[in-house]
DRENLONU-95518 format. One record per residue (C-alpha): x, y, z. Coordinates in steps of 0.02 Angstrom, whole numbers, padded with zeros to 5 digits, always signed. Layout:
BEGIN
XYZ...
//
This chain:
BEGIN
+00000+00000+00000+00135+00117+00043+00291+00179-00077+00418+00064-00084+00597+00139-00104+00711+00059-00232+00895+00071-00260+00975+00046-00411+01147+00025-00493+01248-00104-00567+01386-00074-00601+01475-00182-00485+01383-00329-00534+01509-00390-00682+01622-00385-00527+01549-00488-00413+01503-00611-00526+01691-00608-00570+01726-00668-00387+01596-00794-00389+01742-00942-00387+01841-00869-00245+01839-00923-00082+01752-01108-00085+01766-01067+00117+01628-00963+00196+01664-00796+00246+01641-00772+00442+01569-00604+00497+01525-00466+00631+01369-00354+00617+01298-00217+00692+01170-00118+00679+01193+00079+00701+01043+00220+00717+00927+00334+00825+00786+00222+00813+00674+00182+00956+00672-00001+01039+00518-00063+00977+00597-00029+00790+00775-00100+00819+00701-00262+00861+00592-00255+00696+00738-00226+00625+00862-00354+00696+00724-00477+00657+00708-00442+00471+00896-00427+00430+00951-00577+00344+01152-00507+00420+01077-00537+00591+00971-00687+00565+01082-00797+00454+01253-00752+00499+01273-00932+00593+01145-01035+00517+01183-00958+00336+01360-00950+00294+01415-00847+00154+01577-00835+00016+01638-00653+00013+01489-00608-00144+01371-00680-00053+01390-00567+00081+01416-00446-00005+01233-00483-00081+01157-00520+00091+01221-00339+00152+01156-00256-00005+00955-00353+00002+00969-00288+00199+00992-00100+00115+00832-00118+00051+00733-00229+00150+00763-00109+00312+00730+00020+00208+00566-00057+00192+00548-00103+00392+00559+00089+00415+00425+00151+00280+00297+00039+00344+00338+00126+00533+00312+00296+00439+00490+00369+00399+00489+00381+00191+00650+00491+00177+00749+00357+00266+00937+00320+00201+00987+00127+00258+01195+00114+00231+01271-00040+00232+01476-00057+00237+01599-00225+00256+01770-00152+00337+01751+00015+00321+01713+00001+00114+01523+00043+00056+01455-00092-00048+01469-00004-00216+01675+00015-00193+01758-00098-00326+01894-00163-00216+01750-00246-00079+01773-00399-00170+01948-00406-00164+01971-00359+00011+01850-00492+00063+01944-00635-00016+02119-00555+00041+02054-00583+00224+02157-00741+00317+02054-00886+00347+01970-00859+00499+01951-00676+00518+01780-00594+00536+01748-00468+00415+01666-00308+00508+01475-00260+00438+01405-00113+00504+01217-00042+00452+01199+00122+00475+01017+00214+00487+00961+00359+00471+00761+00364+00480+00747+00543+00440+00577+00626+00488+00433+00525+00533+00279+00565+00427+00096+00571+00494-00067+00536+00423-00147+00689+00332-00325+00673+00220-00416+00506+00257-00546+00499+00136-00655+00357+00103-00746+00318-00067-00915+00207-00131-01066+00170-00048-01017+00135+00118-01153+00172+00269-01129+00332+00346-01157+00229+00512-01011+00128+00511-00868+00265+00443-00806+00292+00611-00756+00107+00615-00593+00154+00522-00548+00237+00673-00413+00321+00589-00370+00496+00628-00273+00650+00540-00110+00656+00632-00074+00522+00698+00108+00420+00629+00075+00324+00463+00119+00174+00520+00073+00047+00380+00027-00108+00498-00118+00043+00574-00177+00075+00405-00186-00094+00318-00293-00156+00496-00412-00005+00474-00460-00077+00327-00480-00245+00395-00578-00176+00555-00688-00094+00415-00713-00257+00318-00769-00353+00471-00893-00204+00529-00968-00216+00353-00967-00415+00361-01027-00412+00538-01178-00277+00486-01245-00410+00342-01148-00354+00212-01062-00530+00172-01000-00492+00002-00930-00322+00055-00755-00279-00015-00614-00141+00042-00491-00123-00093-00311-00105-00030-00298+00084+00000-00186+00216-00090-00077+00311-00026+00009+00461-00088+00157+00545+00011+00188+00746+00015+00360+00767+00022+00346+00943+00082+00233+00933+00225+00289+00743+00271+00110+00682+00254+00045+00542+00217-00135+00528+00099-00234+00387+00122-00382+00338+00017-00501+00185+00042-00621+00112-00096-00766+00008-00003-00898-00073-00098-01028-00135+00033-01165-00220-00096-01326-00270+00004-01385-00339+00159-01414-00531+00168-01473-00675+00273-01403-00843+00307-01472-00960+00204-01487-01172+00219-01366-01220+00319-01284-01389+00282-01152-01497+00374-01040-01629+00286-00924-01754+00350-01006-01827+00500-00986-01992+00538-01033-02047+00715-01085-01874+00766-01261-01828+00770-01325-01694+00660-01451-01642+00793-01288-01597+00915-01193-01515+00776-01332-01388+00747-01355-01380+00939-01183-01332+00964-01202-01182+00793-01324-01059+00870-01358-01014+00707-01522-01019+00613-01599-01016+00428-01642-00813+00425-01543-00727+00541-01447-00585+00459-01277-00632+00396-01127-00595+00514-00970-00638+00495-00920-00661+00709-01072-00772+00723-01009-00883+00592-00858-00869+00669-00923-00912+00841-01008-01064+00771-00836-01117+00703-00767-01097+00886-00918-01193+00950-00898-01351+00841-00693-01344+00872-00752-01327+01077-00852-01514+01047-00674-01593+01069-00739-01706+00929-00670-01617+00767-00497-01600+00711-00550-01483+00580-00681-01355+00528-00730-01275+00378-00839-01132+00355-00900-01105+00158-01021-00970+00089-01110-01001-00073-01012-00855-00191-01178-00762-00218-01375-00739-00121-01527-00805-00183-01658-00724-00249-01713-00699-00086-01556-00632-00007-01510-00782+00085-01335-00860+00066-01315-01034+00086-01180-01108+00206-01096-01253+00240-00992-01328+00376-00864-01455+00311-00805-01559+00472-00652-01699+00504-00696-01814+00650-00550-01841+00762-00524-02015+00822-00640-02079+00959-00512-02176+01077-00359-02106+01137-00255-02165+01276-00121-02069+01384-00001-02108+01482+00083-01989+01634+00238-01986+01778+00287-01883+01881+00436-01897+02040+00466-01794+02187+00589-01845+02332+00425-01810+02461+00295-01895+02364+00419-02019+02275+00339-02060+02108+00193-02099+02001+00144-02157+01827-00037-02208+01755-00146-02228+01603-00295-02124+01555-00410-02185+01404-00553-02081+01351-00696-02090+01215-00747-01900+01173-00890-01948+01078-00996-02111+01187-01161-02081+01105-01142-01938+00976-01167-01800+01056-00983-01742+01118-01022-01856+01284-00844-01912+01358-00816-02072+01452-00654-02056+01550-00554-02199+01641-00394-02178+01716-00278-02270+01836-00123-02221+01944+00007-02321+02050+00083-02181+02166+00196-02158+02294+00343-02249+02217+00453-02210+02321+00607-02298+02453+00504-02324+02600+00567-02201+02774+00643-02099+02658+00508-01985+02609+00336-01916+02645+00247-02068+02612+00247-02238+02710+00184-02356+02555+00153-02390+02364-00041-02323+02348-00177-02296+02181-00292-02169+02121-00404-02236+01979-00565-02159+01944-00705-02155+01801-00828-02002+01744-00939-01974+01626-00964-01815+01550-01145-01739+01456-01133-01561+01389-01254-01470+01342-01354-01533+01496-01509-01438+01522-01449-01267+01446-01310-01251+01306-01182-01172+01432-01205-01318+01553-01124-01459+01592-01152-01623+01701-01017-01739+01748-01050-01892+01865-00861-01963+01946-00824-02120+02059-00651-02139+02109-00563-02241+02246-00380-02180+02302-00260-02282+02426-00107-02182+02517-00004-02212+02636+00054-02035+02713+00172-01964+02852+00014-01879+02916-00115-02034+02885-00148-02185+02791-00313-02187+02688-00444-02262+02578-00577-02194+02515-00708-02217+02382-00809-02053+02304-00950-02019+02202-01013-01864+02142-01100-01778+02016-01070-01592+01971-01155-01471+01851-01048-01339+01796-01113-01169+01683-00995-01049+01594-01075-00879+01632-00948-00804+01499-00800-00837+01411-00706-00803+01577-00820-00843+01700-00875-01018+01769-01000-01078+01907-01025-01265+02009-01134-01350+02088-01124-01532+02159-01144-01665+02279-01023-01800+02343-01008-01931+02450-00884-02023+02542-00819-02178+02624-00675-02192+02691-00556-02289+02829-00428-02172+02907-00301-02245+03007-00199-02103+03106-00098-02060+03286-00221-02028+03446-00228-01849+03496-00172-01936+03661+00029-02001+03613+00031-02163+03708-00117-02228+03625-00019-02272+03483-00127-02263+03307-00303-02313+03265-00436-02353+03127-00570-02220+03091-00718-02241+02985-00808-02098+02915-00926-02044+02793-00930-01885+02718-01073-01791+02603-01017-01625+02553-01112-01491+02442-00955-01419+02340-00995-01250+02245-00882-01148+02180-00859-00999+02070-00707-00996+01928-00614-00852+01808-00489-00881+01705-00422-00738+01577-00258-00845+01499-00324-00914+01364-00266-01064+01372-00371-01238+01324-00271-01338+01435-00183-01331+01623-00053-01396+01547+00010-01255+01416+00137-01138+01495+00001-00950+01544+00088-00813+01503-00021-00664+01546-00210-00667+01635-00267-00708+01790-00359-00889+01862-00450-00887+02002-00563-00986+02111-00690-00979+02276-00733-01136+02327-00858-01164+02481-00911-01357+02528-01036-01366+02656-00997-01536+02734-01088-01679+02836-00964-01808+02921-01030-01961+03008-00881-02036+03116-00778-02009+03265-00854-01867+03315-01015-01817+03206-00973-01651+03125-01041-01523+03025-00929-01404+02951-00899-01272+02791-00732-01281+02710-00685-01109+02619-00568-01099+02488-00489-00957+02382-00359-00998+02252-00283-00846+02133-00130-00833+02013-00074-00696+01911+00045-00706+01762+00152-00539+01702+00241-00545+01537+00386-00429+01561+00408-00424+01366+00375-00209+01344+00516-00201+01499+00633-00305+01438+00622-00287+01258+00617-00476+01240+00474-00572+01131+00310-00608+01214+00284-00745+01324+00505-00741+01359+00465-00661+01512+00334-00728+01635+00330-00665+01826+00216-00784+01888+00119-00760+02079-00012-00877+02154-00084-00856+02324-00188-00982+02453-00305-00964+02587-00435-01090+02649-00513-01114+02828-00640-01240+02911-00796-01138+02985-00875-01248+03112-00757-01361+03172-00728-01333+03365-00550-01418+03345-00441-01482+03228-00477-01646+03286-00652-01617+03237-00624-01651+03079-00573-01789+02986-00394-01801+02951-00418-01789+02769-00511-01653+02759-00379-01541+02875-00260-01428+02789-00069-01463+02757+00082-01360+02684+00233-01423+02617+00253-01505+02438+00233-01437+02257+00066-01359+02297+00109-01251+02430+00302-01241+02488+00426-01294+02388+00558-01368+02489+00475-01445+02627+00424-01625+02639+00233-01646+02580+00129-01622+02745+00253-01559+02825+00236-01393+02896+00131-01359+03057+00121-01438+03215+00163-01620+03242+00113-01769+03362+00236-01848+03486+00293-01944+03340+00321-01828+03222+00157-01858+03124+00095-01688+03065-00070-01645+03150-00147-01534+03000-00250-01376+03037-00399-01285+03003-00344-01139+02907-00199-01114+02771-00108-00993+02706+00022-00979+02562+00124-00901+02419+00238-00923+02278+00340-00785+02180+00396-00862+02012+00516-00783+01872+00496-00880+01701+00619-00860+01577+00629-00944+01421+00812-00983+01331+00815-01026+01144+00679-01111+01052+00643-01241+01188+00743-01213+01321+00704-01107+01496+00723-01081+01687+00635-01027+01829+00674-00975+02014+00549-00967+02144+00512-00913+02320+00376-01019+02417+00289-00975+02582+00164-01022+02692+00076-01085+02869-00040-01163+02954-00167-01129+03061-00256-01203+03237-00388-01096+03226-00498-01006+03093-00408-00820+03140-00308-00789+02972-00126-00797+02944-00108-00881+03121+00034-01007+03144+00235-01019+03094+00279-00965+02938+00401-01049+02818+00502-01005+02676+00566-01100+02525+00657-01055+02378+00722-01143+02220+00726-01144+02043+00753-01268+01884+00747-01311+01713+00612-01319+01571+00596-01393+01423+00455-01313+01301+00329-01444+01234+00191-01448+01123+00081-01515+01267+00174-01421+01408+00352-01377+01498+00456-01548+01551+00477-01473+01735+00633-01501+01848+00627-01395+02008+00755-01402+02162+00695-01328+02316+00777-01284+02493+00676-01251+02655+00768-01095+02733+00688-01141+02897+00693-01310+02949+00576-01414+03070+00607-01385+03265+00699-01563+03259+00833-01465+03180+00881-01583+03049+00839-01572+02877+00672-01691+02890+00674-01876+02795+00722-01841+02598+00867-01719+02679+00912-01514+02652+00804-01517+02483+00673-01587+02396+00659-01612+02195+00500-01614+02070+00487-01676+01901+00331-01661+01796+00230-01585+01647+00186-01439+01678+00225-01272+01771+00181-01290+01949+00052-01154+01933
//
């Protein structure tokens, strides 16, 4: 859209060409970059120069670079135009010698094997020119002129212009208009004045209305859910984000690898456009496998296998089983090998579009410092997404389980209880990351959740109690600090607080259902369960309130690669008063290792306060976690 600056000559070419057989051996080089340009355009820069970008994975012969220098004249030449500076000069010399001298050549081959030749870039981006007359042309609504949202004065940046006429093109396309068109505008550049003209040509054409809509490659899917899932009918008025949405929708099902939107290329004589929705089934089955070590919790490994599509309608059936606690027995924060399996089914669209019902059973075994437990759960729980953000729950659970744990009294030794829980979990969810999966690495938004479970417990005693809890992290990308790409740079902070209203004691409620610190969860460093007062024997007692925090810095190292380093803290509590009981601090910090489905996570942490026992607990002075995942 905007002038493009050429440079010609050529009469060093015969030259070059001339030294096309020298120097079989690639010419090594230095470049640098020189010029009062602001950060934001340096990097553009550095990222578009071929000098930069291929000077180790790209080696050169002597014309070659001398090429690669000479297509970086003009293509940063270019970088600055579109940021609004068309009286820029971009000047490119290799030891000293612009590119147009006719002994370049022979200087670069003279070099001794080995020696970097020197590049330097030199800009000068001259004035900046500004937008002057906007004008736009053809038979565009007067409504929807302001969508340009373009303004006299402001820098004629080219990447501003060319998406004012895409925000135009989607207004029209949103309004009805589906056949609309916005030719690429013209612009004309006043030397004088250092103004930039811009002119746009729209051609709206008329209003229309979604026609039959038709769906094509289905296979075990019902139609009925597909159309469900569109909200999208013969006769509305065309718009472009609804069709969009629909797309989204469909993708959402978890049942389609692909989706397809096509528009008939003209209306029918009643104004209606046809559409159609061209669909790939993924595979019904999958299986997964997972592991995960820590020197607290020792380690774990299990299979998951799913069917996202039961009966047609997107239902899930979801099985999965876990050995854990694999770990060298008095050595860690578990006293045995233990299993977590589970099955749930999954209906959406239950009741409302936005709603969801999922009905679980799972049994666990463990073998803790703090207690050893099993326990078999069912529940159901009906969740609604108020907005794209915002979640709700309700549910209902039950519990059986046999607890086996010290007597508040020491000398009694341990003992068996039996209890039986039904809890009314409901909780309330945001979530601003953008992200599909807890799994892929957040690097900006917020997640955050209240939960409050309103709990019955038959057993020794009878208790009725409300557990609150309130779980938040934040994630900063530091990117417009540091300069560095988006998502390189991730401060990361989560915070924890949860209490038990009702329970006269700790040792009114069950152990299970008592809060603990220490482990990946909470404090880094410390053995799992660790934190907070103890038995006679060491066991830890568990509390009624909680709280915690974590301080993370991100920071990602080549393609794949990155680190992180971490403070921890946290306490419990004996009573429902907040921030009551000891407080301890870990810190640490590890590797990562960037995959498609999440970061390969290796974390070392130290306690900086240790237990009153003064040593360094079981594992010794650290603890170590491996898993998929950030920890937050």
């Amino acid at each position: 859209m905007l002038r493009r600056a050429t440079i010609g000559g050529a009469a060093i070419i015969g030259t070059w060409l001339a030294a096309a057989a020298w120097a079989a051996d690639p010419q090594t080089y230095k470049v640098r970059l020189e010029g009062a340009v602001s950060k934001e355009i340096e990097t553009t820069l550095a990222a578009s120069s071929d000098l930069v970008s291929l000077r180790k994975s790209a080696p050169v012969s002597p014309v070659g670079l001398i090429l690669r220098a000479r297509g970086d004249s003009v293509r940063l030449k270019t970088v600055l135009e579109s940021y609004g500076y068309y009286q820029s000069a971009v000047t490119a010399t290799i030891d000293g010698d612009g590119l147009s001298s006719a002994d370049v050549a022979d200087k670069l081959a003279a070099l001794p094997k080995g020696k970097d030749a020197s590049v330097v870039v030199t800009i000068d981006p001259g004035p900046q020119y500004h937008l002057g007359k906007i004008t736009i042309d053809g038979d565009l609504p007067p409504a929807l002129r302001d969508k340009l949202a373009l303004h006299t004065g402001q820098p004629a940046i080219a990447a501003d212009v060319l998406a004012a006429g895409t925000r135009l093109l989607t207004a029209l396309q949103d309004q009805g208009y589906a056949f609309a068109k916005v030719d690429p505008p013209l612009a004309y550049e006043l030397p004088d004045s250092h103004e930039l003209e811009v002119s746009f040509h729209v051609q709206a054409g008329k209003i229309v209305r979604i026609g039959a809509i038709s769906v094509t490659g289905l296979g075990h899917t019902h139609l009925s859910a597909v159309l469900s899932r569109l909200q999208l009918h013969q006769g509305d008025q065309y718009s472009a984000q609804a069709l969009d949405k629909a797309r989204r929708n469909l993708l959402a099902m978890g049942v389609f690898g692909t989706v397809d939107v096509r528009l008939a290329t003209v209306a029918d004589a009643n104004g209606a456009v046809p559409v159609t929705f061209r669909l790939t089934e993924r595979k019904r089955h999958e299986v997964t496998f997972n592991a995960a070590y820590s020197s607290d919790l020792g380690g774990s490994g299990g299979v998951t296998w799913s069917d996202r599509n039961v009966f047609g309608s997107a239902e899930q059936l979801i099985l999965n089983a876990s050995v854990i606690n694999l770990a060298e027995l008095n050595h860690s924060a578990t006293d045995g090998i233990g299993y977590d399996t589970g099955a749930k089914v999954i209906v959406p669209e239950f009741l409302h579009s936005q709603q969801t019902l999922q009905i679980s059973l799972d049994a666990i075994k463990q073998s803790l410092i703090a207690y050893d437990q099993t326990a078999e759960t069912a529940g159901v729980t009906v969740t609604r997404n108020l907005s794209k953000i915002w979640s709700a729950s309700v549910g209902f659970s039950t519990t059986q389980e046999t607890i086996i744990q010290p007597e508040e009294i020491p000398f009694l030794g341990r003992e068996t209880f039996y209890y039986t829980l039904f809890a009314i979990p409901l909780s309330l969810r945001f979530d601003s990351t953008d992200l599909n999966s807890p799994l892929l690495d957040p690097t900006h938004g917020i997640r955050a959740a209240l939960t409050v479970a309103p709990t019955l417990s038959l057993g020794p005693p009878n208790a009725t109690y409300v557990i609150t809890q309130i779980r938040a992290s934040a994630y900063l990308d530091l990117h417009d600090l540091f300069g560095t790409g988006p998502g390189r740079t991730v401060v990361a902070v989560r915070g924890l607080y949860g209490y038990a209203q009702g329970a006269a004691s700790v040792i009114d409620l069950p152990p299970d259902q008592r809060f603990y610190a220490g482990g990946s969860a909470t404090i880094r460093g410390y053995q799992f369960q660790s934190v907070g007062p103890q038995f006679a024997d060491n066991t830890p007692v568990g509390g009624v309130a909680v709280d915690a925090g974590s301080l993370e810095l991100r920071q990602r190292v080549g393609s794949n690669w990155g680190f992180a380093v971490f403070t921890d803290g946290g306490r419990i509590g004996q009573t429902a008063m907040p921030f009551s009981g000891e407080y301890r601090i870990g810190v640490g910090g590890g590797p990562r290792y960037y995959t498609s489905i999440g970061a390969l996570r290796l974390d070392f942490a130290l306690p900086l306060d240790h237990e009153p026992s003064g040593d360094c607990g079981r594992a010794g002075c650290f603890e170590v976690y491996i898993g998929l995942g950030q920890a937050f």
